[in-house]
Residue, then its C-alpha position, 0 to 999 in steps of 0.5 A: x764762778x763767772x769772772x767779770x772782764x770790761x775789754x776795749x775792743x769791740x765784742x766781736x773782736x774780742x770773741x775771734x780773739x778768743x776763738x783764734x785762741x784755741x781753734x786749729x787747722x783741721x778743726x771743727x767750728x760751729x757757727x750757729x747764727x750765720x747771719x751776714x756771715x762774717x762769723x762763719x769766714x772767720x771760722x774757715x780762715x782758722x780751720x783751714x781747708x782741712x778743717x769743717x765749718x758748719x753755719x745755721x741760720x733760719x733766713x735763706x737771706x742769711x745763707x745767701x749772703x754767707x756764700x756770697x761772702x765765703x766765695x768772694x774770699x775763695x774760701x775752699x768749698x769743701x769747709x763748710x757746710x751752710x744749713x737753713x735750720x734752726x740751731x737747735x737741731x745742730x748735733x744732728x749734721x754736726x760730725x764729732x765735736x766742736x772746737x768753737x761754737x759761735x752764737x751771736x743772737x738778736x737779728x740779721x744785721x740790715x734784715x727783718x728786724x723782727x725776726x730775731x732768734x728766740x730764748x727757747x730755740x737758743x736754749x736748745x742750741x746751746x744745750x746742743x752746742x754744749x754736748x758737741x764742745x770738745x775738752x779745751x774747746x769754747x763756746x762764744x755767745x754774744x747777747x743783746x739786751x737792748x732789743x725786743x725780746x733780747x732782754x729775755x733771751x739774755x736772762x735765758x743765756x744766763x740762767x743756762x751758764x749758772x747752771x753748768x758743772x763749775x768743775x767742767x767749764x770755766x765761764x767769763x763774761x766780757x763787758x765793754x769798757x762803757x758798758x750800760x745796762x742795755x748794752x751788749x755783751x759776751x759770754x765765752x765758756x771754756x771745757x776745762x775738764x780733761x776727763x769727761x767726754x760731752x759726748x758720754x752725757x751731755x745732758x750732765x752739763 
C-alpha cells in the first residue's frame, strides 16, 4: 500500500530528512546519480569517515564536479568512491549492503540537457539497489515528469514500486504542497522486513 504525503519542503530537502533518519556513522550509502554532487556530500557528512559512500554518474563532468565539491569540504577521501558507470551495474563495486541508495533522475543540473538517465537503465539500478538495501534501510527516488522522457521513466519508477513485496517494504510517496501534474516528486521505500535478507533473493522483490 503507497501512502500519499504533500510536505512544505523542498523534495530534496525532504529526501536528506529521510535519509538522515536512518543512516549512521559506519554506514554504507549508495548515490546512484552523483550528478553536481550535492547527494553524495550528504551522504558522507551522515556515514562519517568510518562510513562508505559510492557515487555513479555516467558524465566525467559529474565526477569532476563532485570531487571538487567533497574535497572543498575536506570530506575524508577514503569514504567514498566515485565511479564513471552506469548505475545499473552498481552491485558489482558496492561492498555488502546499503543503508541508503539515493537517485535523482532527469539531467545533470547546469549540463547537457539531453542527456538525461533512461527508464531501462534506471529500471536496472533500482532492481540493483533493491538487492543491496539492508533490513531498515531506504531507497529515495526523486522523478521528474515535466522533461522529455522523464515522463516515461517515472511510469517506470512507478510501475517498479507497485510491483514490490508489500510485506518487505513500506513505500510513500511525497508530493509538494503545490503540486501539478508535471511536477516532480518522491518516492521513499523502506525494507521493513526483519526476516529476509536481500542478498538471499534479491530478484523476489
Amino acid at each position: 500500500m503507497i501512502e500519499e504525503k504533500s510536505t512544505s519542503v523542498s523534495l530534496l530537502v525532504q529526501a536528506h530528512e529521510l535519509v538522515a533518519g536512518v543512516l549512521l556513522a559506519g554506514d554504507t550509502a549508495v548515490d546512484a546519480t552523483i550528478g553536481n554532487g550535492h547527494d553524495t556530500l550528504f551522504l558522507t557528512r551522515c556515514v562519517g569517515a568510518s562510513g562508505m559512500v559510492y557515487g555513479f554518474d555516467v558524465q566525467q563532468a559529474a565526477l569532476i564536479n563532485s570531487r571538487e565539491r567533497l574535497e572543498a569540504d575536506k570530506v575524508d577521501g577514503g569514504c567514498y568512491q566515485l565511479i564513471c558507470e552506469s548505475h545499473a551495474g552498481m552491485e558489482h563495486y558496492v561492498v555488502g549492503q546499503a543503508k541508503a541508495v539515493m537517485f535523482n533522475l532527469g539531467y545533470l543540473p547546469g549540463g547537457d540537457k539531453t542527456r538525461i538517465t533512461h527508464a531501462d537503465s534506471t529500471s536496472a539500478a533500482l532492481l540493483a539497489a533493491a538487492g543491496l538495501i539492508a533490513c531498515g534501510g531506504i531507497l529515495t527516488v526523486m522523478c521528474y515528469p515535466g522533461h522529455d522522457g522523464g515522463d516515461d521513466e517515472a511510469r517506470m519508477v512507478t510501475k517498479f514500486i507497485n510491483e514490490l513485496d508489500s510485506e518487505q517494504w513500506v513505500v510513500a510517496r511525497y508530493n509538494r504542497v503545490e503540486a501539478k501534474r508535471w511536477s516532480p516528486y518522491l518516492w521513499a521505500v523502506t525494507r521493513s522486513s526483519a526476516n529476509s535478507d536481500p542478498a538471499d533473493n534479491p530478484t523476489e522483490l
